[in-house]
Every structure is written in structure tokens, then in C-alpha cells.
Backbone as a printed PyTorch tensor [residue, N CA C, xyz], in Angstrom:
tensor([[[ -82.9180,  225.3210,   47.7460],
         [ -82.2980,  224.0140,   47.6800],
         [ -82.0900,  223.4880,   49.0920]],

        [[ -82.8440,  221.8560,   49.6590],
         [ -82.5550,  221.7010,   50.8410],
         [ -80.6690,  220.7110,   50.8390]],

        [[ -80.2660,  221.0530,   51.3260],
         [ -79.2670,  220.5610,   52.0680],
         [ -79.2990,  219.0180,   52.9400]],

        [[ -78.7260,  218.0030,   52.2280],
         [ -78.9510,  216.7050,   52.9500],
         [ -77.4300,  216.5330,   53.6710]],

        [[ -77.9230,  215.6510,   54.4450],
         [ -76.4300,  215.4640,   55.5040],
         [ -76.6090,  213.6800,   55.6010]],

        [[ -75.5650,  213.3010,   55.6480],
         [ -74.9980,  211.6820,   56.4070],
         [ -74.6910,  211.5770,   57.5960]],

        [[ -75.2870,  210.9640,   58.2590],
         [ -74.8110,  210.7100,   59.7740],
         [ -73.3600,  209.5560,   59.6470]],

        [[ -72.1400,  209.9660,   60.0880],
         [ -71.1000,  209.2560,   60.0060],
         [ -70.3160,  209.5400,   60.9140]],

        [[ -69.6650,  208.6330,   62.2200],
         [ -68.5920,  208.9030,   63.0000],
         [ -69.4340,  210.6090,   63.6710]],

        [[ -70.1590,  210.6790,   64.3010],
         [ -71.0820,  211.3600,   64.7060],
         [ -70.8300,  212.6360,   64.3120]],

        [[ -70.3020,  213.3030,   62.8680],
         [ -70.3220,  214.2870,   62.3300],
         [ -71.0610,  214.4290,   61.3900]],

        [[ -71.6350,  215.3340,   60.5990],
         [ -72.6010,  215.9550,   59.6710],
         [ -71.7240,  216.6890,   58.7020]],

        [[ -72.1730,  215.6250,   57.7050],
         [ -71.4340,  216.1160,   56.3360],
         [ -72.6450,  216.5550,   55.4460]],

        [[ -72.2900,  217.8610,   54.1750],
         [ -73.3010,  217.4660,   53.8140],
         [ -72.8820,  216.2450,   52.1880]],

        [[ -74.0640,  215.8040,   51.8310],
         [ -74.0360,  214.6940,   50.9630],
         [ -74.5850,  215.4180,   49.3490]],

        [[ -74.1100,  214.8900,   48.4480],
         [ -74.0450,  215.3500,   46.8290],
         [ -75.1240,  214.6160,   46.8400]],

        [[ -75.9100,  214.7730,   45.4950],
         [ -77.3270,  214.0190,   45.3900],
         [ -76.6760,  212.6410,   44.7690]],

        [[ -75.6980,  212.5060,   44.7870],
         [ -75.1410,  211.3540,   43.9690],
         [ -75.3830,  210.3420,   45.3700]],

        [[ -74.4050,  210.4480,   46.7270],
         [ -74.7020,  210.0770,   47.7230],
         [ -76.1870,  209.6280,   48.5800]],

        [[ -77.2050,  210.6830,   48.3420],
         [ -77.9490,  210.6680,   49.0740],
         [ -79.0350,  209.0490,   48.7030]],

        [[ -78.9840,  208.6280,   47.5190],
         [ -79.4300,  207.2210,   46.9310],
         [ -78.8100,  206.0490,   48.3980]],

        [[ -80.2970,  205.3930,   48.9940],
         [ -80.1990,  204.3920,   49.6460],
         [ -79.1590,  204.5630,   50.5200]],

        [[ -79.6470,  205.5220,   51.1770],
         [ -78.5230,  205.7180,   52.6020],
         [ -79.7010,  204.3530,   53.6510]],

        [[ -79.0060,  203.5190,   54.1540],
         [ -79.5980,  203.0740,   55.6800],
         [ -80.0800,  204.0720,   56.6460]],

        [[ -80.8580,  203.9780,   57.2220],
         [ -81.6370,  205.1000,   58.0140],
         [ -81.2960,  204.0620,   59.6810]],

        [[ -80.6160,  204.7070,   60.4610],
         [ -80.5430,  203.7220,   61.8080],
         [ -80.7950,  204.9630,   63.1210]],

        [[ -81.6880,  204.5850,   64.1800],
         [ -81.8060,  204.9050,   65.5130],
         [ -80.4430,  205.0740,   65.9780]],

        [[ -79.3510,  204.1300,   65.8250],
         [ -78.4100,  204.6390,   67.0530],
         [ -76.8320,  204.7110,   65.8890]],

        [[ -76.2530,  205.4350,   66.1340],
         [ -74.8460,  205.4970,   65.2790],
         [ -73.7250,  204.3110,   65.2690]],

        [[ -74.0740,  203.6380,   66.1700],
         [ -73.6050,  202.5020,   66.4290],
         [ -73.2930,  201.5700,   65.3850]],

        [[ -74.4990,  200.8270,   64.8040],
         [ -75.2000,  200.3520,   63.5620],
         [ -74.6830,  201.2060,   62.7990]],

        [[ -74.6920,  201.9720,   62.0260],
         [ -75.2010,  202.6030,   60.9070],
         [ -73.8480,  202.1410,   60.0800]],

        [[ -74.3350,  202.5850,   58.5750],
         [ -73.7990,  202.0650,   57.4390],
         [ -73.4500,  203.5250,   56.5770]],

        [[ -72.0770,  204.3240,   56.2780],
         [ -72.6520,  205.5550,   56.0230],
         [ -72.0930,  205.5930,   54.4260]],

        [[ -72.8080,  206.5800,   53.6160],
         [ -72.2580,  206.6180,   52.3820],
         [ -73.0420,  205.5930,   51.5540]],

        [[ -72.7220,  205.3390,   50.1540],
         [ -73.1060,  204.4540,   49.5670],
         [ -73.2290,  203.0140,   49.8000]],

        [[ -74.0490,  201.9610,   49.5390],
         [ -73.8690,  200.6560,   49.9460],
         [ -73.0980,  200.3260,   49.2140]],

        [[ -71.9520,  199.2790,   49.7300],
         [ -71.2450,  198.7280,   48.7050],
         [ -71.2110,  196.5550,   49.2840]],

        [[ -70.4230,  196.2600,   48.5400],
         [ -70.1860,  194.8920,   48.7910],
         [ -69.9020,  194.5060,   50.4160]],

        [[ -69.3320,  195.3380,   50.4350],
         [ -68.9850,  195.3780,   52.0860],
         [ -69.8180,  195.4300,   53.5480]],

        [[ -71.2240,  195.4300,   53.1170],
         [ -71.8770,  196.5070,   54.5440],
         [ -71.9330,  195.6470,   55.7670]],

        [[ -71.7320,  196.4300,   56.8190],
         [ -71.9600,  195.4960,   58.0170],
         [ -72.9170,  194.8490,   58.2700]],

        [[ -72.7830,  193.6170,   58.6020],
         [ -73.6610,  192.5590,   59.2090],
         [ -74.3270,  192.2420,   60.6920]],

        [[ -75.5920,  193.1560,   60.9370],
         [ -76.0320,  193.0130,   62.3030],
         [ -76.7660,  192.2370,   62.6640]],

        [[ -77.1560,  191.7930,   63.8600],
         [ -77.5720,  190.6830,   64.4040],
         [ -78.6680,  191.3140,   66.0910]],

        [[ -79.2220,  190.6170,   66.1620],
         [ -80.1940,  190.0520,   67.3150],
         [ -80.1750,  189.3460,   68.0960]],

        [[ -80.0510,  189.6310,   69.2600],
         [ -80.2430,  188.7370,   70.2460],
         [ -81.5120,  189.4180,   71.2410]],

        [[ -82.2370,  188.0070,   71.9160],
         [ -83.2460,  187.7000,   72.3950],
         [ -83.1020,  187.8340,   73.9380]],

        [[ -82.4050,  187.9800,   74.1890],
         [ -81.9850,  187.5280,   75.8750],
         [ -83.2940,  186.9610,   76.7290]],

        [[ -84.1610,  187.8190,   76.6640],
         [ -85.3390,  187.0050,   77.6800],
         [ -85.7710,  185.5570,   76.5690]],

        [[ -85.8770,  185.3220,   75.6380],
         [ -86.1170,  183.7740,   75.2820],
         [ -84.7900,  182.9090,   75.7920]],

        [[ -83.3980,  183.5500,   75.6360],
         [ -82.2370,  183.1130,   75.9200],
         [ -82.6300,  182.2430,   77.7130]],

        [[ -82.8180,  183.2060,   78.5700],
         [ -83.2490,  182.9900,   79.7660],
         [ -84.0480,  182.3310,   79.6680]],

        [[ -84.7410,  181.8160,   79.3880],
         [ -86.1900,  180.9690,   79.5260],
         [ -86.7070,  179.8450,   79.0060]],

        [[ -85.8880,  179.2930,   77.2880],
         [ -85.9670,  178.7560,   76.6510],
         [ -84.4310,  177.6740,   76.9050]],

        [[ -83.2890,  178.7280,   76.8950],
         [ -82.0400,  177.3500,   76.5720],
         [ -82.0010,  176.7370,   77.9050]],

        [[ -81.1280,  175.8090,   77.3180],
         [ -80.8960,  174.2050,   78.4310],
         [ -80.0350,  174.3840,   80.2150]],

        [[ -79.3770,  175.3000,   79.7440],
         [ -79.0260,  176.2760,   80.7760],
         [ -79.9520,  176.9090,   81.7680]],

        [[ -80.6290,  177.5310,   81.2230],
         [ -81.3620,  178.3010,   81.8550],
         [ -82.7740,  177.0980,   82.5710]],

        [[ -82.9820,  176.1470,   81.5030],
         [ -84.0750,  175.6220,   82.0460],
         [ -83.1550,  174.7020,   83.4660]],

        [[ -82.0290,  173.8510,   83.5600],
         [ -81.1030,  173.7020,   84.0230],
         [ -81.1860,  174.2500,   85.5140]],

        [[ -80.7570,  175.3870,   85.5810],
         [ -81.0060,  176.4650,   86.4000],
         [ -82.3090,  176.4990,   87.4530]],

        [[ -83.2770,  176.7880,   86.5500],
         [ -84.4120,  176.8920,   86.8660],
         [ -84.8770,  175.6930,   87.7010]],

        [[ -84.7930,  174.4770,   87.1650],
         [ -84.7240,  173.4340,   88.1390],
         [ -84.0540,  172.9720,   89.1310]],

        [[ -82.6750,  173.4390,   89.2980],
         [ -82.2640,  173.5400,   90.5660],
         [ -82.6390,  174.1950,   91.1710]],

        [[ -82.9610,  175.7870,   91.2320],
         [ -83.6750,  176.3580,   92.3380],
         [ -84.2320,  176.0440,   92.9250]],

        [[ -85.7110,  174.9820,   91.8590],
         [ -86.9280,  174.6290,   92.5890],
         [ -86.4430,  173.6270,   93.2920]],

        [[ -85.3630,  172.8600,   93.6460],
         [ -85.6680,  171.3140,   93.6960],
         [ -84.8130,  172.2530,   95.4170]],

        [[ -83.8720,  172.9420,   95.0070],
         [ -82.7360,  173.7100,   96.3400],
         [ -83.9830,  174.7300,   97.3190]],

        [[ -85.1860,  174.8530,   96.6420],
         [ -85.9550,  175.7770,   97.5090],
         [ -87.5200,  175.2980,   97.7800]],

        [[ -87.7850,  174.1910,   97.5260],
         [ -89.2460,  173.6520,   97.1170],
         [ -89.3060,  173.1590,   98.5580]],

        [[ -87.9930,  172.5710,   99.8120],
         [ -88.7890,  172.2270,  100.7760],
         [ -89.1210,  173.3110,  102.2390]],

        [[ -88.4850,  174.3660,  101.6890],
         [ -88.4660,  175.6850,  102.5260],
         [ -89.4790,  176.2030,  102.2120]],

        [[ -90.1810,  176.2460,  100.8090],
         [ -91.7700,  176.9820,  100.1710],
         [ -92.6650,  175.8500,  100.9760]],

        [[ -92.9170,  174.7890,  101.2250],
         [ -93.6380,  174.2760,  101.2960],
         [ -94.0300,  174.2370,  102.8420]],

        [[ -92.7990,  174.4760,  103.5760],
         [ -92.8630,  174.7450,  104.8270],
         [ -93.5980,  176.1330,  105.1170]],

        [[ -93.3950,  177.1950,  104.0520],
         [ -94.1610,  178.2890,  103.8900],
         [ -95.7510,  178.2170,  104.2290]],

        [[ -95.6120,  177.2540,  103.0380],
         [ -97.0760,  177.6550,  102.5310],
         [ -97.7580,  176.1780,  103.8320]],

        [[ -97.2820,  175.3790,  104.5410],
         [ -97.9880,  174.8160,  105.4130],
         [ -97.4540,  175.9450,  107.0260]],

        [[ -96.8280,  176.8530,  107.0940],
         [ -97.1740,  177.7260,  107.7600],
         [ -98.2480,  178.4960,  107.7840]],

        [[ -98.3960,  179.2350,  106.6840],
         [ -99.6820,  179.7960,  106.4400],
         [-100.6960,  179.4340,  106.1570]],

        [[-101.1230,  178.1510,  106.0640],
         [-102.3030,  177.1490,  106.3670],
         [-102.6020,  177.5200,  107.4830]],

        [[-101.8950,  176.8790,  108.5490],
         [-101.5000,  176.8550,  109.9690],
         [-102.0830,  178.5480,  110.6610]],

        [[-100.9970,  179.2990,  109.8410],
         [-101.8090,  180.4520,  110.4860],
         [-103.7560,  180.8880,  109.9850]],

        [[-103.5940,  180.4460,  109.0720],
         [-105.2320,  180.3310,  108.6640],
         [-106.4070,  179.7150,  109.2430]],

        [[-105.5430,  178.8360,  109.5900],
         [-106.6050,  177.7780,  110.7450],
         [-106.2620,  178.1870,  112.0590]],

        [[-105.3720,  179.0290,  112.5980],
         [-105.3960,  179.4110,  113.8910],
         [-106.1710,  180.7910,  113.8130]],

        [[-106.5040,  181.9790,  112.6000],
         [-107.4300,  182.6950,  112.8030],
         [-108.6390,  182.3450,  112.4990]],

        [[-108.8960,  181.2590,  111.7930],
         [-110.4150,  181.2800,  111.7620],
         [-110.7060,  180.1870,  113.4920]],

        [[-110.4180,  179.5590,  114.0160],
         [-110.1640,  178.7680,  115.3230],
         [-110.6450,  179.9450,  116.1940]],

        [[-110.2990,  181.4390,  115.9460],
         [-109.7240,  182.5450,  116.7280],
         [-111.0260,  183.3730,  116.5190]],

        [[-111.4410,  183.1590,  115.0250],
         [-113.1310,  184.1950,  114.8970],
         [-114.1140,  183.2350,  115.4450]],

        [[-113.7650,  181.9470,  115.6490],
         [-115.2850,  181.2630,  115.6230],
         [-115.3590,  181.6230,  117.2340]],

        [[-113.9960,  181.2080,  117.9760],
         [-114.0510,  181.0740,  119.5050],
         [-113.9410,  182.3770,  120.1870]],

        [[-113.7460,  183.5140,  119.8960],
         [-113.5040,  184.5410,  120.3820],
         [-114.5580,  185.1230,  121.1230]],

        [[-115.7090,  184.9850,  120.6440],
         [-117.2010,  185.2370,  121.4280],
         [-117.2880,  184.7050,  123.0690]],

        [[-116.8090,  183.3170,  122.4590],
         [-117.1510,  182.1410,  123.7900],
         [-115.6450,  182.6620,  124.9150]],

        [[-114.3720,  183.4300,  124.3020],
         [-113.3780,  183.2890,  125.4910],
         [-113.8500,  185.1450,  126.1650]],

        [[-112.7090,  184.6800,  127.2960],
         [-112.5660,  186.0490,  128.0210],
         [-111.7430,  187.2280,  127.8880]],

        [[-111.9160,  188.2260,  128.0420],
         [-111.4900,  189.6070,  127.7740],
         [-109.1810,  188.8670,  127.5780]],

        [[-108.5480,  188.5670,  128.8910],
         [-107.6750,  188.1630,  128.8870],
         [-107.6420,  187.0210,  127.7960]],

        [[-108.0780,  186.1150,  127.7310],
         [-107.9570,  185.0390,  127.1180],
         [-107.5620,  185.2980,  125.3930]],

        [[-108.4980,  186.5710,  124.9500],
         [-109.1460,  186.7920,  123.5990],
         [-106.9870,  187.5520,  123.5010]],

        [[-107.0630,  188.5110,  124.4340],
         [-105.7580,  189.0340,  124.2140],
         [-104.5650,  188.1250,  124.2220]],

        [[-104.3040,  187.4440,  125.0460],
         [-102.6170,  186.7920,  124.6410],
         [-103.0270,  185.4640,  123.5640]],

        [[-104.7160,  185.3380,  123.0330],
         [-104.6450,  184.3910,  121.1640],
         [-104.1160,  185.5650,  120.7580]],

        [[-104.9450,  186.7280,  120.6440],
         [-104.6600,  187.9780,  119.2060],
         [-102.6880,  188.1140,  119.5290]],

        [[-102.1630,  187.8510,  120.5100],
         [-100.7060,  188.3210,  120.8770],
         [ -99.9820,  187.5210,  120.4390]],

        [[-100.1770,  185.9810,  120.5820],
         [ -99.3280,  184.5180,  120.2310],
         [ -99.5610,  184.5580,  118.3370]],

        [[-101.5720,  184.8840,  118.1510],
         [-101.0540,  185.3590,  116.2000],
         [-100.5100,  185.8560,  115.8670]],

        [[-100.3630,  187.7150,  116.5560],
         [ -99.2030,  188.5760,  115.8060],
         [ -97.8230,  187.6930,  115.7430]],

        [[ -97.3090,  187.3080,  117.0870],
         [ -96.0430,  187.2320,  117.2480],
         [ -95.5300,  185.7320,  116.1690]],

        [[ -97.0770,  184.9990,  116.0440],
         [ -97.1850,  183.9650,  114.6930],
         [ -96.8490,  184.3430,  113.5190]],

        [[ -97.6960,  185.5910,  113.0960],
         [ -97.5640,  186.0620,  111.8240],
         [ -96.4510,  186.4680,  111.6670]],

        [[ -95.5630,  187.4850,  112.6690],
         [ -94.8170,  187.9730,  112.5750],
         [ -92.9460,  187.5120,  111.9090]],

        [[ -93.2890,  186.1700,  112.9410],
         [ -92.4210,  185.1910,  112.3200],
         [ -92.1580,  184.5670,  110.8840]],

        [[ -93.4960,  184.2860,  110.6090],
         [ -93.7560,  183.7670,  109.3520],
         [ -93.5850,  185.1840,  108.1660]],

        [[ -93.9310,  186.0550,  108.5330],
         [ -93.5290,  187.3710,  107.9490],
         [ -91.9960,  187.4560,  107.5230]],

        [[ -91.5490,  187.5690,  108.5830],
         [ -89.5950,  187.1350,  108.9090],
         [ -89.6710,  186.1480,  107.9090]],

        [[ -89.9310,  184.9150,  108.0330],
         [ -89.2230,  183.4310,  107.3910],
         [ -89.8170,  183.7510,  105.6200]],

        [[ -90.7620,  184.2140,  105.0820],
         [ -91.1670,  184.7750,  104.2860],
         [ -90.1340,  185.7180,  102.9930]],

        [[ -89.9010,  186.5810,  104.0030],
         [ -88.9630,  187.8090,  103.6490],
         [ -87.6540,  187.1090,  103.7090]],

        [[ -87.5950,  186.5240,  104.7260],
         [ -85.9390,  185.5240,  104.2090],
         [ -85.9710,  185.1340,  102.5480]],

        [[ -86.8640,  183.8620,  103.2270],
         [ -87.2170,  182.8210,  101.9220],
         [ -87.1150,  183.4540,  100.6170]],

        [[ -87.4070,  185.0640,  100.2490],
         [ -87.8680,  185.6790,   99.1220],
         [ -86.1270,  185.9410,   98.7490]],

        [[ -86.0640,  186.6290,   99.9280],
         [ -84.5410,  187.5490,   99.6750],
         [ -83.0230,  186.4350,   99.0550]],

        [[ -83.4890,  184.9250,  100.0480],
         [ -82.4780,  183.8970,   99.8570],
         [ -82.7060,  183.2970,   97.9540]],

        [[ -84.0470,  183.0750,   97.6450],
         [ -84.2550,  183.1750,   96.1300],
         [ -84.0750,  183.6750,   95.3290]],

        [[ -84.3820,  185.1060,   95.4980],
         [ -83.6790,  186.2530,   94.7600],
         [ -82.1630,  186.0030,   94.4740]],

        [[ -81.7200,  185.8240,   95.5760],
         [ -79.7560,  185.8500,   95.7910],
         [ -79.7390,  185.0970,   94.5260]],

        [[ -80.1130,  184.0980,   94.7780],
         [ -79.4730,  182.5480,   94.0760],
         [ -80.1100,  182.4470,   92.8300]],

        [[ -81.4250,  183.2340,   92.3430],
         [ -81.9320,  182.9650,   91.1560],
         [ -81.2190,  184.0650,   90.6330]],

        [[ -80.1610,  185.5160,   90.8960],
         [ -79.6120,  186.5610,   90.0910],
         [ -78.1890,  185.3420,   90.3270]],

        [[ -77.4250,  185.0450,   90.7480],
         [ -76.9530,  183.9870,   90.5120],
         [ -76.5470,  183.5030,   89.7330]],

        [[ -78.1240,  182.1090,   89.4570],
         [ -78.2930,  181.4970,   88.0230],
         [ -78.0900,  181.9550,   86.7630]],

        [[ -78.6980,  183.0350,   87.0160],
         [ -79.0150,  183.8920,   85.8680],
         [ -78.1030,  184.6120,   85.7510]],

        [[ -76.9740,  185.1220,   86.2290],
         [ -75.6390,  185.4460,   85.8810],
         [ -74.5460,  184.7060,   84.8900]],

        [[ -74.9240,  182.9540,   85.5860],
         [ -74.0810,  182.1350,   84.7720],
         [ -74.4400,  181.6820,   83.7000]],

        [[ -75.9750,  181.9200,   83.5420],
         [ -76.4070,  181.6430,   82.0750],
         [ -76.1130,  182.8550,   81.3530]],

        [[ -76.2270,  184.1500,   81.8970],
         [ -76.1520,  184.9480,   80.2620],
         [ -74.2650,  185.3170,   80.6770]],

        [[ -73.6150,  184.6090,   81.4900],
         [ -71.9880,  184.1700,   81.0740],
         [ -72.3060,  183.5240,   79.7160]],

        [[ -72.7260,  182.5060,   80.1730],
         [ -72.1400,  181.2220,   79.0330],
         [ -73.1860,  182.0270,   77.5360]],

        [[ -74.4210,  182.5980,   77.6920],
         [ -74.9990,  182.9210,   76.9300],
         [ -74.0800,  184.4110,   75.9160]],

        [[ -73.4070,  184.7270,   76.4480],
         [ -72.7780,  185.7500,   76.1390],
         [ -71.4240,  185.1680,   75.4400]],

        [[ -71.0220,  183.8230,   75.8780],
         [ -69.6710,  183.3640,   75.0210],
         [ -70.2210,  182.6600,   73.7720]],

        [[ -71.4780,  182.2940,   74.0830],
         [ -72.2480,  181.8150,   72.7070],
         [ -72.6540,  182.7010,   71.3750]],

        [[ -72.8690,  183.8710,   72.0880],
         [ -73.3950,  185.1970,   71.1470],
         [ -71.5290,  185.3740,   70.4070]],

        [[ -70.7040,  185.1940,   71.4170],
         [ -69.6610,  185.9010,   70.4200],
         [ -69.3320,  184.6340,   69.2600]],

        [[ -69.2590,  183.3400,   69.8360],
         [ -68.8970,  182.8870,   69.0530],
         [ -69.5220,  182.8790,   68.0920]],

        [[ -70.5270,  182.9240,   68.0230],
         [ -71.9820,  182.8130,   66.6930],
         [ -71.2710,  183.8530,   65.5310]],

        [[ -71.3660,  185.2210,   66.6280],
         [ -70.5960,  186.4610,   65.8340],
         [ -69.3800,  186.1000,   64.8360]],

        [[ -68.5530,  185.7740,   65.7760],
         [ -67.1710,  185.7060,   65.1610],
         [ -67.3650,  184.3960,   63.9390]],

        [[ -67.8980,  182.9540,   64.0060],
         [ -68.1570,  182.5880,   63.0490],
         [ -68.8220,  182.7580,   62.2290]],

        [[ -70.1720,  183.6460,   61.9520],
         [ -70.6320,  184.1320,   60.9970],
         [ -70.2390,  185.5170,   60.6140]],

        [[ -69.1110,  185.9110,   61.1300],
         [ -68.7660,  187.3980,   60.9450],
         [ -69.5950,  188.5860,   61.0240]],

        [[ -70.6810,  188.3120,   62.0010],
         [ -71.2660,  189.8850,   62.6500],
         [ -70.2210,  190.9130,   62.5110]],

        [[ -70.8620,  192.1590,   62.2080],
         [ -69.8300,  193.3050,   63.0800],
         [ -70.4410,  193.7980,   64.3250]],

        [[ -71.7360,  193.4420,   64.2810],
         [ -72.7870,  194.2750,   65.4380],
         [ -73.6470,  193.2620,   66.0480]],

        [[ -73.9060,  192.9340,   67.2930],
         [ -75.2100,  192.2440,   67.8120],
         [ -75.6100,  192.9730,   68.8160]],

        [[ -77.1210,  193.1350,   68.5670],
         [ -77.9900,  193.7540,   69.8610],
         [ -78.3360,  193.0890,   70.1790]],

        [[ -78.7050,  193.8510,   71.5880],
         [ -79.0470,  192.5910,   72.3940],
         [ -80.9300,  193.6490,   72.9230]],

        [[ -81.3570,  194.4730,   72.3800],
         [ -81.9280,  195.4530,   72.9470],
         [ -82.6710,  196.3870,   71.0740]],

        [[ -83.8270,  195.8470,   71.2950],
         [ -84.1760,  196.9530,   70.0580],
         [ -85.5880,  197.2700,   69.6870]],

        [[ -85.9620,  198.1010,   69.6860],
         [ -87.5480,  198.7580,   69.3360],
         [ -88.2280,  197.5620,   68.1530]],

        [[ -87.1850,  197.4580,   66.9850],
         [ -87.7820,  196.3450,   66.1920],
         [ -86.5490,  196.1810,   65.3260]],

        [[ -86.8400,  194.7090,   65.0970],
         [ -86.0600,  194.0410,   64.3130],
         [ -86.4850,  192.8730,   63.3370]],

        [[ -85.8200,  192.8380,   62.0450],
         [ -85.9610,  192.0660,   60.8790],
         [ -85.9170,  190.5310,   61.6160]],

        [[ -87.1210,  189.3340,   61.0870],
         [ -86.6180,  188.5170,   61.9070],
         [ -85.1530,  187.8340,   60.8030]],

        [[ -85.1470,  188.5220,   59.7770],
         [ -83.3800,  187.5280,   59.4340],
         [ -82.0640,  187.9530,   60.3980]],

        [[ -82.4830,  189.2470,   60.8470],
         [ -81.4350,  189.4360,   61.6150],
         [ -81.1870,  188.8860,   63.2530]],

        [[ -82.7430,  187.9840,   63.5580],
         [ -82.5270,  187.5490,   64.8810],
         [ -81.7180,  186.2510,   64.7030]],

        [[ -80.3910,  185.9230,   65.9520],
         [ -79.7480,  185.0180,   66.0580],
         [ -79.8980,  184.2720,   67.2230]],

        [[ -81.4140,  184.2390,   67.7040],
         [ -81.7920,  183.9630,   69.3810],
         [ -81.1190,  182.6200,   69.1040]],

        [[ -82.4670,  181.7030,   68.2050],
         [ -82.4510,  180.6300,   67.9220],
         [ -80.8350,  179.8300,   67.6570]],

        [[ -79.7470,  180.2790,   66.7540],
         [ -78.4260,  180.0540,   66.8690],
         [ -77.8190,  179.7420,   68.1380]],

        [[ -77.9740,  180.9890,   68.9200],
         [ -77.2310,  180.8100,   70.1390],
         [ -78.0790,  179.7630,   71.2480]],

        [[ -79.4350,  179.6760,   71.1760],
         [ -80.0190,  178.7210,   72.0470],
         [ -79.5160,  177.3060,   71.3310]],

        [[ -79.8110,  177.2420,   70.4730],
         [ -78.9620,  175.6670,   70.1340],
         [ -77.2430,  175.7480,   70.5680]],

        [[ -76.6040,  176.4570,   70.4300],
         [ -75.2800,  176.2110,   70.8020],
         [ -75.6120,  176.0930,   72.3080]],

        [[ -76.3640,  177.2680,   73.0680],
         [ -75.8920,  176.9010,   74.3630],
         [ -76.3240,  175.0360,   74.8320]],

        [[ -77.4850,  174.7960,   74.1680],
         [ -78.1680,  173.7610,   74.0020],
         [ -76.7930,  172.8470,   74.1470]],

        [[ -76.3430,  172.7210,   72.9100],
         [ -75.0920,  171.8270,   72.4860],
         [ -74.5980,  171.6140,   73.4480]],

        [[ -73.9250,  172.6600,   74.4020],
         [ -72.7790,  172.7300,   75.5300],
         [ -73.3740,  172.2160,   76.8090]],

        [[ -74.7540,  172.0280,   77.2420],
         [ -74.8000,  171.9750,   78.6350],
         [ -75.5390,  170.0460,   78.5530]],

        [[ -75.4530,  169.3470,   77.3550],
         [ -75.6440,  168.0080,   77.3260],
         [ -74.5320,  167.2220,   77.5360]]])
């Protein structure tokens, strides 16, 4: 005779064959539903977070300030590195025609070119980064007061935010992107 068990409150009981009928089967103990189903069972939920980020009004919000707070520092970038592009090819065509000295302090004035632009580069990246973890802090704030409220008015007991797979009735991306929606017009 095999011996069945219930996963409940992370102890191992074993279960009567009366019990063992339509137990929920769940990955994490968290979720789980133990014992018989009854009228009662908990109500879990889904959340999306990367559509959250990418899709609500917030986030798109966000996203456009960066570009508009960092678009004239990129552009200065990227007409730097034009600049340095046309000073090495300037540098392969003429290099034949200059002199031993001459050829050395171009190749010295590019490094110390590149080098800069290397620097302003690595700024530029590091100063974006800052400000786009930032953004994206205050959206999954507000995205996170949206998830509860969703919860608490539809009476979740559980929302993930994180899952191998999920039912799409149980995703509530769409809910909370319209609320955050609602709030940032």
C-alpha cells in the first residue's frame, strides 16, 4: 500500500484516500491550497512586470523623459564619433605622405581623442543607467500600489509577480496597466 501525503504549512501529513481526490498540485508552498477544495479556495493572480514596464503610461512617461533629458548629450556622442571617424580615415589616407614625427603626435592627439570620448561615453552610459533605475523605481512604486489595490478589490490572497507558467485567467497585467493608465492622465 503506497502512502500519500499533503503538502500543508510545510509539514507532511499522510492523507486518507478520501482526501487524496483533487488535491491542487503547486511548485511553491506559498500558493498552495491543502486538503479538500471547498467554497473557499484562494484566489491567485499574475502579474507581468516587464509588460508593466514597457507598456503602462508611466513607464512610457518615463521613457520619454529620459530621451528628451539625454538625446542632446547622445547626439553630441555620436557627432563625436563621426568626428573621430573622419579624423582616422584623414589619418590612413595621409599617413604615407607625413613624416616619421608627424605620423606620431596624429596617432597621439587620436588616442588622447578617443580616449576622451571613451571617458564622455562611459559617463554618458553610467549617468543613464542612474536615472533610467530611477524611473523605473517610480514606476514599479506606483505599479506596486496598483497591484495591491487590484488585490484588495478583487480579493486576491496571492499575486506573483514571477512564474514558470501561468493560466491566462489568472493574469492581472492588463488590470493594473489600465489603473496605472487611469492615474498618470
Amino acid at each position: 500500500m503506497a502512502i500519500k501525503y499533503k503538502a500543508c504549512n510545510f509539514r507532511l501529513e499522510p492523507l486518507s484516500n478520501e482526501d487524496s481526490q483533487n488535491i491542487p498540485v503547486c511548485g511553491s508552498a506559498a500558493g498552495c491550497v491543502c486538503g479538500k477544495r471547498s467554497s473557499s479556495e484562494s484566489k491567485v493572480g499574475y502579474v507581468n512586470t516587464q509588460r508593466i514596464t514597457s507598456e503602462s503610461g508611466p513607464a512610457k512617461t518615463a521613457t520619454a523623459k529620459l530621451e528628451q533629458e539625454f538625446s542632446k548629450r547622445q547626439k553630441e556622442l555620436g557627432d563625436a564619433q563621426s568626428s573621430l571617424k573622419s579624423f582616422s580615415d584623414k589619418f590612413e589616407r595621409d599617413a604615407p605622405a607625413m613624416s616619421e614625427s608627424q605620423r606620431v603626435a596624429k596617432q597621439k592627439e587620436f588616442a588622447e581623442l578617443n580616449r576622451d570620448f571613451q571617458r564622455k561615453q562611459r559617463e554618458f552610459q553610467e549617468d543613464l543607467n542612474g536615472r533610467r533605475n530611477e524611473e523605473l523605481q517610480q514606476v514599479l512604486d506606483k505599479a506596486n500600489k496598483a497591484v495591491k489595490q487590484v488585490a484588495e478589490t478583487e480579493k486576491y490572497d496571492l499575486i506573483i509577480q514571477e512564474a514558470v507558467y501561468t493560466n491566462g485567467k489568472h493574469d492581472i497585467t492588463d488590470k493594473v496597466i489600465k489603473l496605472l493608465n487611469a492615474g498618470s492622465k
